[in-house]
C-alpha positions in Angstrom: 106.5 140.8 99.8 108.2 137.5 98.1 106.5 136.0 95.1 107.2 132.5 94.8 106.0 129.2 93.1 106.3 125.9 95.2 105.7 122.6 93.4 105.6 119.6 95.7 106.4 116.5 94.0 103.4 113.8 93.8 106.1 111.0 95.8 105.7 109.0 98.8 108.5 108.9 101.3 109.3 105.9 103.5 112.0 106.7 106.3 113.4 105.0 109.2 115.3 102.3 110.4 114.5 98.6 109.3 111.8 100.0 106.7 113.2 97.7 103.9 110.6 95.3 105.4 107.7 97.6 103.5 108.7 96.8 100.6 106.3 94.3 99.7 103.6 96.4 101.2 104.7 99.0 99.2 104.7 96.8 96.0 100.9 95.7 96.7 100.2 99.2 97.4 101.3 100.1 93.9 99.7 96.6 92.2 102.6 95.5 91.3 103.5 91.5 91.1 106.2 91.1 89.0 108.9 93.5 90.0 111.9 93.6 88.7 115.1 94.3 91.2 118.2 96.7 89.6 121.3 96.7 90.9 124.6 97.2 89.6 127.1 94.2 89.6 128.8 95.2 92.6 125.9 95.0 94.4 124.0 92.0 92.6 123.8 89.9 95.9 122.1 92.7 97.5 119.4 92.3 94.6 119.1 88.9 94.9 118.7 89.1 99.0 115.8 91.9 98.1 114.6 89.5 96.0 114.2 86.8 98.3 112.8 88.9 100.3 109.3 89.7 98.3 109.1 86.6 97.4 106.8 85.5 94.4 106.4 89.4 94.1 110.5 89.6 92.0 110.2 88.9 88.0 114.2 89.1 87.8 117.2 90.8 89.3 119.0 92.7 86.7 122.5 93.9 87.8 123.5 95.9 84.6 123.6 99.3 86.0 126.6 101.3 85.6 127.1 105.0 85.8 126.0 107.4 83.7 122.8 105.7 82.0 124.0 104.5 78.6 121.1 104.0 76.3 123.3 100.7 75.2 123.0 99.4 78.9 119.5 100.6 79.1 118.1 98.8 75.7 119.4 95.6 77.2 117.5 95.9 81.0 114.4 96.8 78.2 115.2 93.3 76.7 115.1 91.5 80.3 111.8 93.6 81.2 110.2 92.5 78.4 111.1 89.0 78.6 110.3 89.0 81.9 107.0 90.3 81.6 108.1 92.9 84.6 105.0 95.5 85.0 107.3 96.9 88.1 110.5 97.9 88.6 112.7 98.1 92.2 115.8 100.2 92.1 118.6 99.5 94.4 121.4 101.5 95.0 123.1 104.7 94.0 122.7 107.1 91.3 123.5 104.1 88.1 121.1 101.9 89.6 118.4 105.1 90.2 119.5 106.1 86.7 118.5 102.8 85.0 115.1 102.4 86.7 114.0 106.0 85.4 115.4 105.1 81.9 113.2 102.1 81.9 110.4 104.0 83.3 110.4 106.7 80.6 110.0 104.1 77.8 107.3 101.8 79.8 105.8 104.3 82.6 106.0 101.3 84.6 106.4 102.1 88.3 109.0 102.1 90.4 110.1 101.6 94.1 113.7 103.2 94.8 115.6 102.0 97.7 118.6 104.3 97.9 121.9 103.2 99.5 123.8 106.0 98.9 123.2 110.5 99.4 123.2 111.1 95.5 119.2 112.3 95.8 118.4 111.7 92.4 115.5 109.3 93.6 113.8 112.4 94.5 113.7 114.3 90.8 111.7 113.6 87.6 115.5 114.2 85.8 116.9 111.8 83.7 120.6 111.9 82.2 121.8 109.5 79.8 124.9 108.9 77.6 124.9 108.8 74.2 128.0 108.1 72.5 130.3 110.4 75.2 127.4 112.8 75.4 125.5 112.8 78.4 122.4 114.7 77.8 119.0 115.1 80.9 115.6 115.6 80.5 112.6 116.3 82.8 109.3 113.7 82.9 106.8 113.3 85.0 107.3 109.4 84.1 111.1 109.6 85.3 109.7 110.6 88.9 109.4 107.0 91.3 106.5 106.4 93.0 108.0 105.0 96.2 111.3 106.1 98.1 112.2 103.6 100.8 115.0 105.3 103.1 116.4 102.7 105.4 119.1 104.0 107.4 120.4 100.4 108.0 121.1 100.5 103.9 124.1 103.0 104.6 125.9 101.0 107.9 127.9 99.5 105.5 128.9 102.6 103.1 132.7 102.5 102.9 133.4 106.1 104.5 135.3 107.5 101.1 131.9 106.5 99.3 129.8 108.6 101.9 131.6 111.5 101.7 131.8 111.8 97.6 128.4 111.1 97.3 127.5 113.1 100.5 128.8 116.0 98.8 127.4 115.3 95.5 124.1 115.8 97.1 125.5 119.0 98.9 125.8 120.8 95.5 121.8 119.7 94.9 121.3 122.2 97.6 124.3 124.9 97.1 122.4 124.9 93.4 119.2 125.2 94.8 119.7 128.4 96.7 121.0 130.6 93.8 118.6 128.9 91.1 116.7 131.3 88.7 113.4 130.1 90.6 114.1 129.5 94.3 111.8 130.0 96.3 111.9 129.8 100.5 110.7 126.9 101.2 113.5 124.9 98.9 115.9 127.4 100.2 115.0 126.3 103.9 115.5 122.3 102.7 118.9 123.2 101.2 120.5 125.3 104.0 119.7 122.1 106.4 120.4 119.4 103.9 124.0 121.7 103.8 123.9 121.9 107.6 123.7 118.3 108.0 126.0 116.9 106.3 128.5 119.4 107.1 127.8 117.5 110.8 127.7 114.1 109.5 130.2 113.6 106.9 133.2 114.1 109.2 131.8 111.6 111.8 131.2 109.5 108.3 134.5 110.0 107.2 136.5 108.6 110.3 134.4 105.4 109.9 132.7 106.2 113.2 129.4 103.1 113.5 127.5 106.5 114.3 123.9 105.6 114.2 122.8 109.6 114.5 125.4 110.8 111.9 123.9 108.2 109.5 120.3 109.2 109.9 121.6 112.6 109.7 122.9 111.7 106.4 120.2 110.2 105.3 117.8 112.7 106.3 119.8 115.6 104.2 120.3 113.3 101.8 116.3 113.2 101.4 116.3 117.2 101.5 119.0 117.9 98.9 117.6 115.3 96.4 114.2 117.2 97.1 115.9 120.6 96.2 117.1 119.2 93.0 113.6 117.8 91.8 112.7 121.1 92.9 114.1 124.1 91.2 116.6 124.3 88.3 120.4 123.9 88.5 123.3 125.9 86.9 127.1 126.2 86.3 128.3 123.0 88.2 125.9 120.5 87.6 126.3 121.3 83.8 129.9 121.4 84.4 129.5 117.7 86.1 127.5 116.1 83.1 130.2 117.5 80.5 132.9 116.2 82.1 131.3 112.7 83.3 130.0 111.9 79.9 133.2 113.4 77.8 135.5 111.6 80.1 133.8 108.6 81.6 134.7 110.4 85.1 133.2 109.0 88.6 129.5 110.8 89.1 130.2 111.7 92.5 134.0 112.0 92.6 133.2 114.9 89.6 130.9 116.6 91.8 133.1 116.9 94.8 136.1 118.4 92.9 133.7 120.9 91.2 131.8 122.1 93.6 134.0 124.6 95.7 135.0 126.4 92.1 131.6 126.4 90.8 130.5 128.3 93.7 133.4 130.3 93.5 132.6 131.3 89.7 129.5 132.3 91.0 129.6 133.8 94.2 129.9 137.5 93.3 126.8 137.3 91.3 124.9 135.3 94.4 126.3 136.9 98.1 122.9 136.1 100.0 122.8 132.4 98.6 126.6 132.4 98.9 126.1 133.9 103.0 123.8 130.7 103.4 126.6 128.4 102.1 129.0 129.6 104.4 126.5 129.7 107.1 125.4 126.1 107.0 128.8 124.9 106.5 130.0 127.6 109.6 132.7 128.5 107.5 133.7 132.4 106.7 133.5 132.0 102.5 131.5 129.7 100.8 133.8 128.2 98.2 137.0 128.1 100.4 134.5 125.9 102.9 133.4 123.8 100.5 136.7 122.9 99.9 138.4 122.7 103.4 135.4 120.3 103.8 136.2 118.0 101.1 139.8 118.2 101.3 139.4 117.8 105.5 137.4 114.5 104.6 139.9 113.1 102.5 138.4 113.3 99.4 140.3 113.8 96.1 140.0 117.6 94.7 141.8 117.1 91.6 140.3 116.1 88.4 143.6 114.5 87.3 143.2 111.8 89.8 140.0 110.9 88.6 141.8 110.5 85.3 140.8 113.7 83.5 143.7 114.2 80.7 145.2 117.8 80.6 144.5 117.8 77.4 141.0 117.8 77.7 141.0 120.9 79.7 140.0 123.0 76.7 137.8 120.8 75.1 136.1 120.3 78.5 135.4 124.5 78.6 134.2 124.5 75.2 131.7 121.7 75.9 130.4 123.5 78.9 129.8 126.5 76.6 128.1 125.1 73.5 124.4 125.0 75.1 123.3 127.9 76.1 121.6 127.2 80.0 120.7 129.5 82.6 122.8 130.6 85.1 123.3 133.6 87.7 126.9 134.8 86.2 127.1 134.6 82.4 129.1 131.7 80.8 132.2 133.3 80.1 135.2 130.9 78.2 137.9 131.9 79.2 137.0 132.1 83.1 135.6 128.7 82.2 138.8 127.2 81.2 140.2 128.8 83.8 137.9 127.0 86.2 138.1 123.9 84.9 142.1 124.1 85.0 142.2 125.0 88.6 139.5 122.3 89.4 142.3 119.5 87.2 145.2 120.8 89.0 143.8 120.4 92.6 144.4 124.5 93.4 142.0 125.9 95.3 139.3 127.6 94.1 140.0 131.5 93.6 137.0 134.1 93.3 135.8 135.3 90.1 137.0 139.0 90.3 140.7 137.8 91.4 140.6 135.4 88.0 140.3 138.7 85.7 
């Protein structure tokens, strides 16, 4: 018989179509009267329209966010919140916009409201990464964690269909992570193999810029379940891999985690078969880390780091980063495999199995 520990995170989930019209409710629910909205610049008339939209309820929009959670960008929304006399704060967007509202909420425990518009999940975890001076470092809270999630499937008709598949597959490795993690446990397991299965059904629909109203609550929906398996359980090789990278080289959050991905699992595959089995399976592909990567090369994503403006030369400074903290994970850290890894995942080759590296 299995052992396990299952830890349901203290959230409430809002899902459907047209649900952006709770919001207020949602706000009096949590006492809240002077809320303020985050965005980032890009999407700053989207914070002022949600404004609007509570009313007397919105302190401010602040459309500061950018990727990565610097603590620069962060003291400044802490400047506006103050000044504002915020004592809520409404998050709209993607990871940088998530990022920010959780960076504010660790230094205020104000409460928070997250409207997501994108798959990256991080809504759904008490994690918080932030950049310091090119070092991007996380840490766990139960502060960090929003109260709210508002998932309006409307919110993601107008995702540009190269943006739904990065971050689609950004919150695919959530789940690939989640079913080798040092404490899975089957019912996290059971939300990653059908967050996996999802979008492996959605994405390509996504990706062909099909107006598919059942491929987008598809999304949406494994979106929610991979973001859940993150808050969930711990992570390992890639998403360490994906923070060292971002914050050494200022590389795109969810571009980073699409390239990585298929040779992460690959690193770790021989030291996982049954997790890597349920890869494969959701994905229905014969190999885990050769799927992963048809799939994001099929969509038309990019699957070298190069592109995303990754310098060769910071190939080796890039494996010894991901080496210097020691951090769980099923196959030791090994250097030189690392590097190897890391030069593959530059270079755009596929990914190639750990014994066949040796």
């Amino acid at each position: 018989m299995e052992s396990f520990v299952y830890q349901a995170a203290p959230m409430r989930v809002v899902f459907g179509s047209g649900r952006l019209a709770d919001l207020a409710a949602e706000l009096d629910r949590l006492g809240v009267k002077r809320a303020l909205v985050l965005t980032t610049a890009q999407q700053k008339s989207h914070g002022e329209q949600i404004a609007a939209l509570i009313g007397d309820r919105a302190a401010g929009v602040y459309a500061g966010a950018v990727m990565h959670t610097p603590v620069d960008v962060t003291e400044l929304a802490m400047q506006q919140v103050k000044a504002l006399r915020a004592d809520g704060i409404v998050a709209v967007g993607g990871g940088s916009t998530i990022g920010l509202g959780k960076a504010i909420a660790l230094r205020t425990d104000l409460p928070q409201i997250v409207v997501p518009t994108s798959y990256a999940g991080s809504e759904m975890t008490p994690i918080l990464g932030e950049t310091r001076e090119g070092l991007k470092t996380t840490q766990s809270s139960p502060k960090i964690l929003p109260e709210t999630v508002i998932y309006d499937v409307d919110l993601t008709r107008t995702l540009p269909p190269a943006f739904a598949v990065t971050s689609g597959v950004n919150a695919i490795a959530h789940a690939v992570e989640a079913l080798y993690a040092r404490d899975a446990n089957p019912v996290v397991s059971l939300m990653a193999e059908e967050g996996i299965r999802l979008f492996a059904g959605a994405l390509p629909k996504l990706a062909a810029g099909e107006d598919n109203a059942a491929a987008r609550d598809d999304a949406l929906r494994a979106a929610w379940l991979c973001g859940a398996c993150l808050g969930a359980v711990g992570m390992g090789l890639h998403h360490k891999l994906c923070h060292t990278l971002g914050g050494a080289f200022n590389l795109p959050h969810a571009e980073t985690h699409t390239v990585i991905l298929p040779h992460a699992m690959a690193y770790n595959a021989p030291a996982v078969p049954v997790a890597a089995a349920r890869v494969a399976r959701a994905l229905g592909a014969g190999q885990a880390a050769q799927g992963l990567f048809d799939l994001t090369q099929g969509l038309g994503a990019k699957v070298a780091l190069r592109d995303l403006g990754m310098p060769k030369d910071g190939i080796e400074r890039a494996a010894d980063l991901a080496v210097s903290n020691a951090y769980w994970n099923p196959r030791p850290l090994e250097r030189d495999a690392i590097r190897d890894l890391i030069a593959r995942a530059w270079a755009g080759d596929p990914p190639v199995m750990a014994e066949a590296l040796r």
